[in-house]
N, C-alpha and C positions, 0 to 999 in steps of 0.2 A: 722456331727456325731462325731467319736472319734477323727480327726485330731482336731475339737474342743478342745476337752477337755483333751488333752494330755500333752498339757503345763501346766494345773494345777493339773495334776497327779504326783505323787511318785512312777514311775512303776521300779518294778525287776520280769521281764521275767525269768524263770526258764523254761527251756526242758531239756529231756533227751534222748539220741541216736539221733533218727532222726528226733527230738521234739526241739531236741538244736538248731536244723538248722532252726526252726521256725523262730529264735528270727531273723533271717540275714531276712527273710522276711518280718517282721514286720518293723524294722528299714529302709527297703527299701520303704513300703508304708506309712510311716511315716513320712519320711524326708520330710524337711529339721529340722523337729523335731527330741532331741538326746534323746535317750533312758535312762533313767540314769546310770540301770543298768539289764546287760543278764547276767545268771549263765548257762553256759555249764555243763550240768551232760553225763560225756562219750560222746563226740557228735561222732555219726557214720561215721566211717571209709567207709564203702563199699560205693562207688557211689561219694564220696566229697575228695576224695584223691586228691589231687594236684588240685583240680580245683580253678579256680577264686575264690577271695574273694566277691565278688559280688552273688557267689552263697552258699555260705555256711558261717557259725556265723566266724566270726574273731575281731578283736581288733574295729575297726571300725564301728563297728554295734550301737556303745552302750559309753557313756561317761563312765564308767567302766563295763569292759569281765575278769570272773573270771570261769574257765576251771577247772571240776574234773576229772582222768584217772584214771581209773578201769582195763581199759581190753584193753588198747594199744595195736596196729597191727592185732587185731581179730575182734572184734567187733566195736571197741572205736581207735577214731585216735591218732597218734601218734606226729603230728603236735602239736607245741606251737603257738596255734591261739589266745590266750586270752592276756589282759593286762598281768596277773598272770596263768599260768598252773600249778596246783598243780599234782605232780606222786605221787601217794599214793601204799604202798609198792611198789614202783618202778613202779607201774600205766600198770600192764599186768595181773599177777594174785595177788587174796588176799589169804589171808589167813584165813584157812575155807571153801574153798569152793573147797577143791580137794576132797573132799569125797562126795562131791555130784551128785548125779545124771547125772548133765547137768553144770561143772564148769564154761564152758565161760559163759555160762549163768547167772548163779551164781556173778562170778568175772564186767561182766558188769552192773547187778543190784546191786551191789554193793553201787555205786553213788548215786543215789537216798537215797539209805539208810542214806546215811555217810550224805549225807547234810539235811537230816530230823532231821538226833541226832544234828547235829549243833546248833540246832534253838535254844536247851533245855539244851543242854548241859552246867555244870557245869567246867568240869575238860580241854575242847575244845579239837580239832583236830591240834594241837599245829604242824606248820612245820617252817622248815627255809629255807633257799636261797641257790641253787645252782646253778653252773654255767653254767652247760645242762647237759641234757642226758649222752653223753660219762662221763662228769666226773663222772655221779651215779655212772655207769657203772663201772666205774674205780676204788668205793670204796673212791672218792676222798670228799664226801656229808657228811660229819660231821654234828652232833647237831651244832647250833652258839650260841650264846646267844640271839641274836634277834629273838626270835616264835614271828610266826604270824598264828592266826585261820584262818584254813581254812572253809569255809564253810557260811553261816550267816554272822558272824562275821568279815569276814573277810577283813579288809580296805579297802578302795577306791583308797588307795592312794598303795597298793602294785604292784608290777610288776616282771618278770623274772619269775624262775621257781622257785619252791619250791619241798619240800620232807617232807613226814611224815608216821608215820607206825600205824597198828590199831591195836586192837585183833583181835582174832578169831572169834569171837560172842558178840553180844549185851551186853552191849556197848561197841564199837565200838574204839571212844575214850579213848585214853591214856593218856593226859592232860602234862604237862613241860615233856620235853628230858634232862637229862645230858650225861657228857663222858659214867658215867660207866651202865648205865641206857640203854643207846645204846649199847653197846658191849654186856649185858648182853640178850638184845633181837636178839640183830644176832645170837648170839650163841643158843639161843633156838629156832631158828625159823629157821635155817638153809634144806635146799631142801633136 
């Protein structure tokens, strides 16, 4: 059947939440076949925290694992399990979705969204390279010069973490980052 015809497939595995964690299943009935490519959208935190990479999607799964974060520590893990983990507004909440109803909920469906506009998008989900968490944290994640799309587009060949910020609402994307471009969105976007 499919361990057939796997090898002359172009597969990218896309889940979201606990749809992400599919793809570490697939790669395991599928080996010694390499996936080309798994897109983690938010993969679920609850139940896969700290466990075996054997049980849940990580770097390994997939000849490239590229990870979106929505809603880190609630819903959506907080681990950098992929080649690339992109934290999109700092990948816990978005923006736009404090006025809703049901914001984690909201801030986790997030991902899915982000990486639909991807596919179409013009202007991209434009991030750069930082050096982890703490330094976000620390205010230390400047624009670089080097954007890389997230999403779709996003090279095979990327790795580490990345950062990037959206709108509030459709569309999503913001397209090139500079200095004053950044400053002028913290400042407006402040909690």
């Amino acid at each position: 059947g499919l361990r057939r015809l796997v090898g002359t497939l172009d597969l990218h595995v896309i889940g979201f939440s606990l749809g992400a964690h599919v793809g570490n299943y697939m790669a395991l009935s599928l080996a010694p076949y390499k996936i080309p490519r798994i897109t983690g959208l938010d993969p679920a935190m609850p139940l896969f925290m700290g466990r075996d990479n054997d049980r849940k999607l990580d770097k390994s799964d997939a000849e490239f694992v590229d990870i979106i974060h929505t809603n880190a520590l609630v819903q959506g893990t907080v681990e950098e399990t992929g080649h690339v983990d992109f934290f999109v507004n700092g990948g816990v909440n978005q923006p736009g979705c404090n006025n809703e109803s049901n914001p984690f909920a909201c801030d986790h469906n997030r991902a899915p969204e982000y990486f639909a506009e991807s596919v179409g998008t013009e202007v991209g989900f434009l991030s750069w390279y930082c050096q982890g968490l703490l330094q976000f944290v620390l205010g230390n994640c400047k624009p670089k010069q080097e954007l890389v799309p997230m999403g779709e587009k996003c090279p095979n060949s990327t790795r580490g973490l990345y950062v990037t910020y959206t709108a509030d609402s459709k569309p999503f994307a913001l397209g090139p980052w500079t200095g004053s471009r950044y400053i002028t969105y913290m400042e407006t976007h402040k909690n």
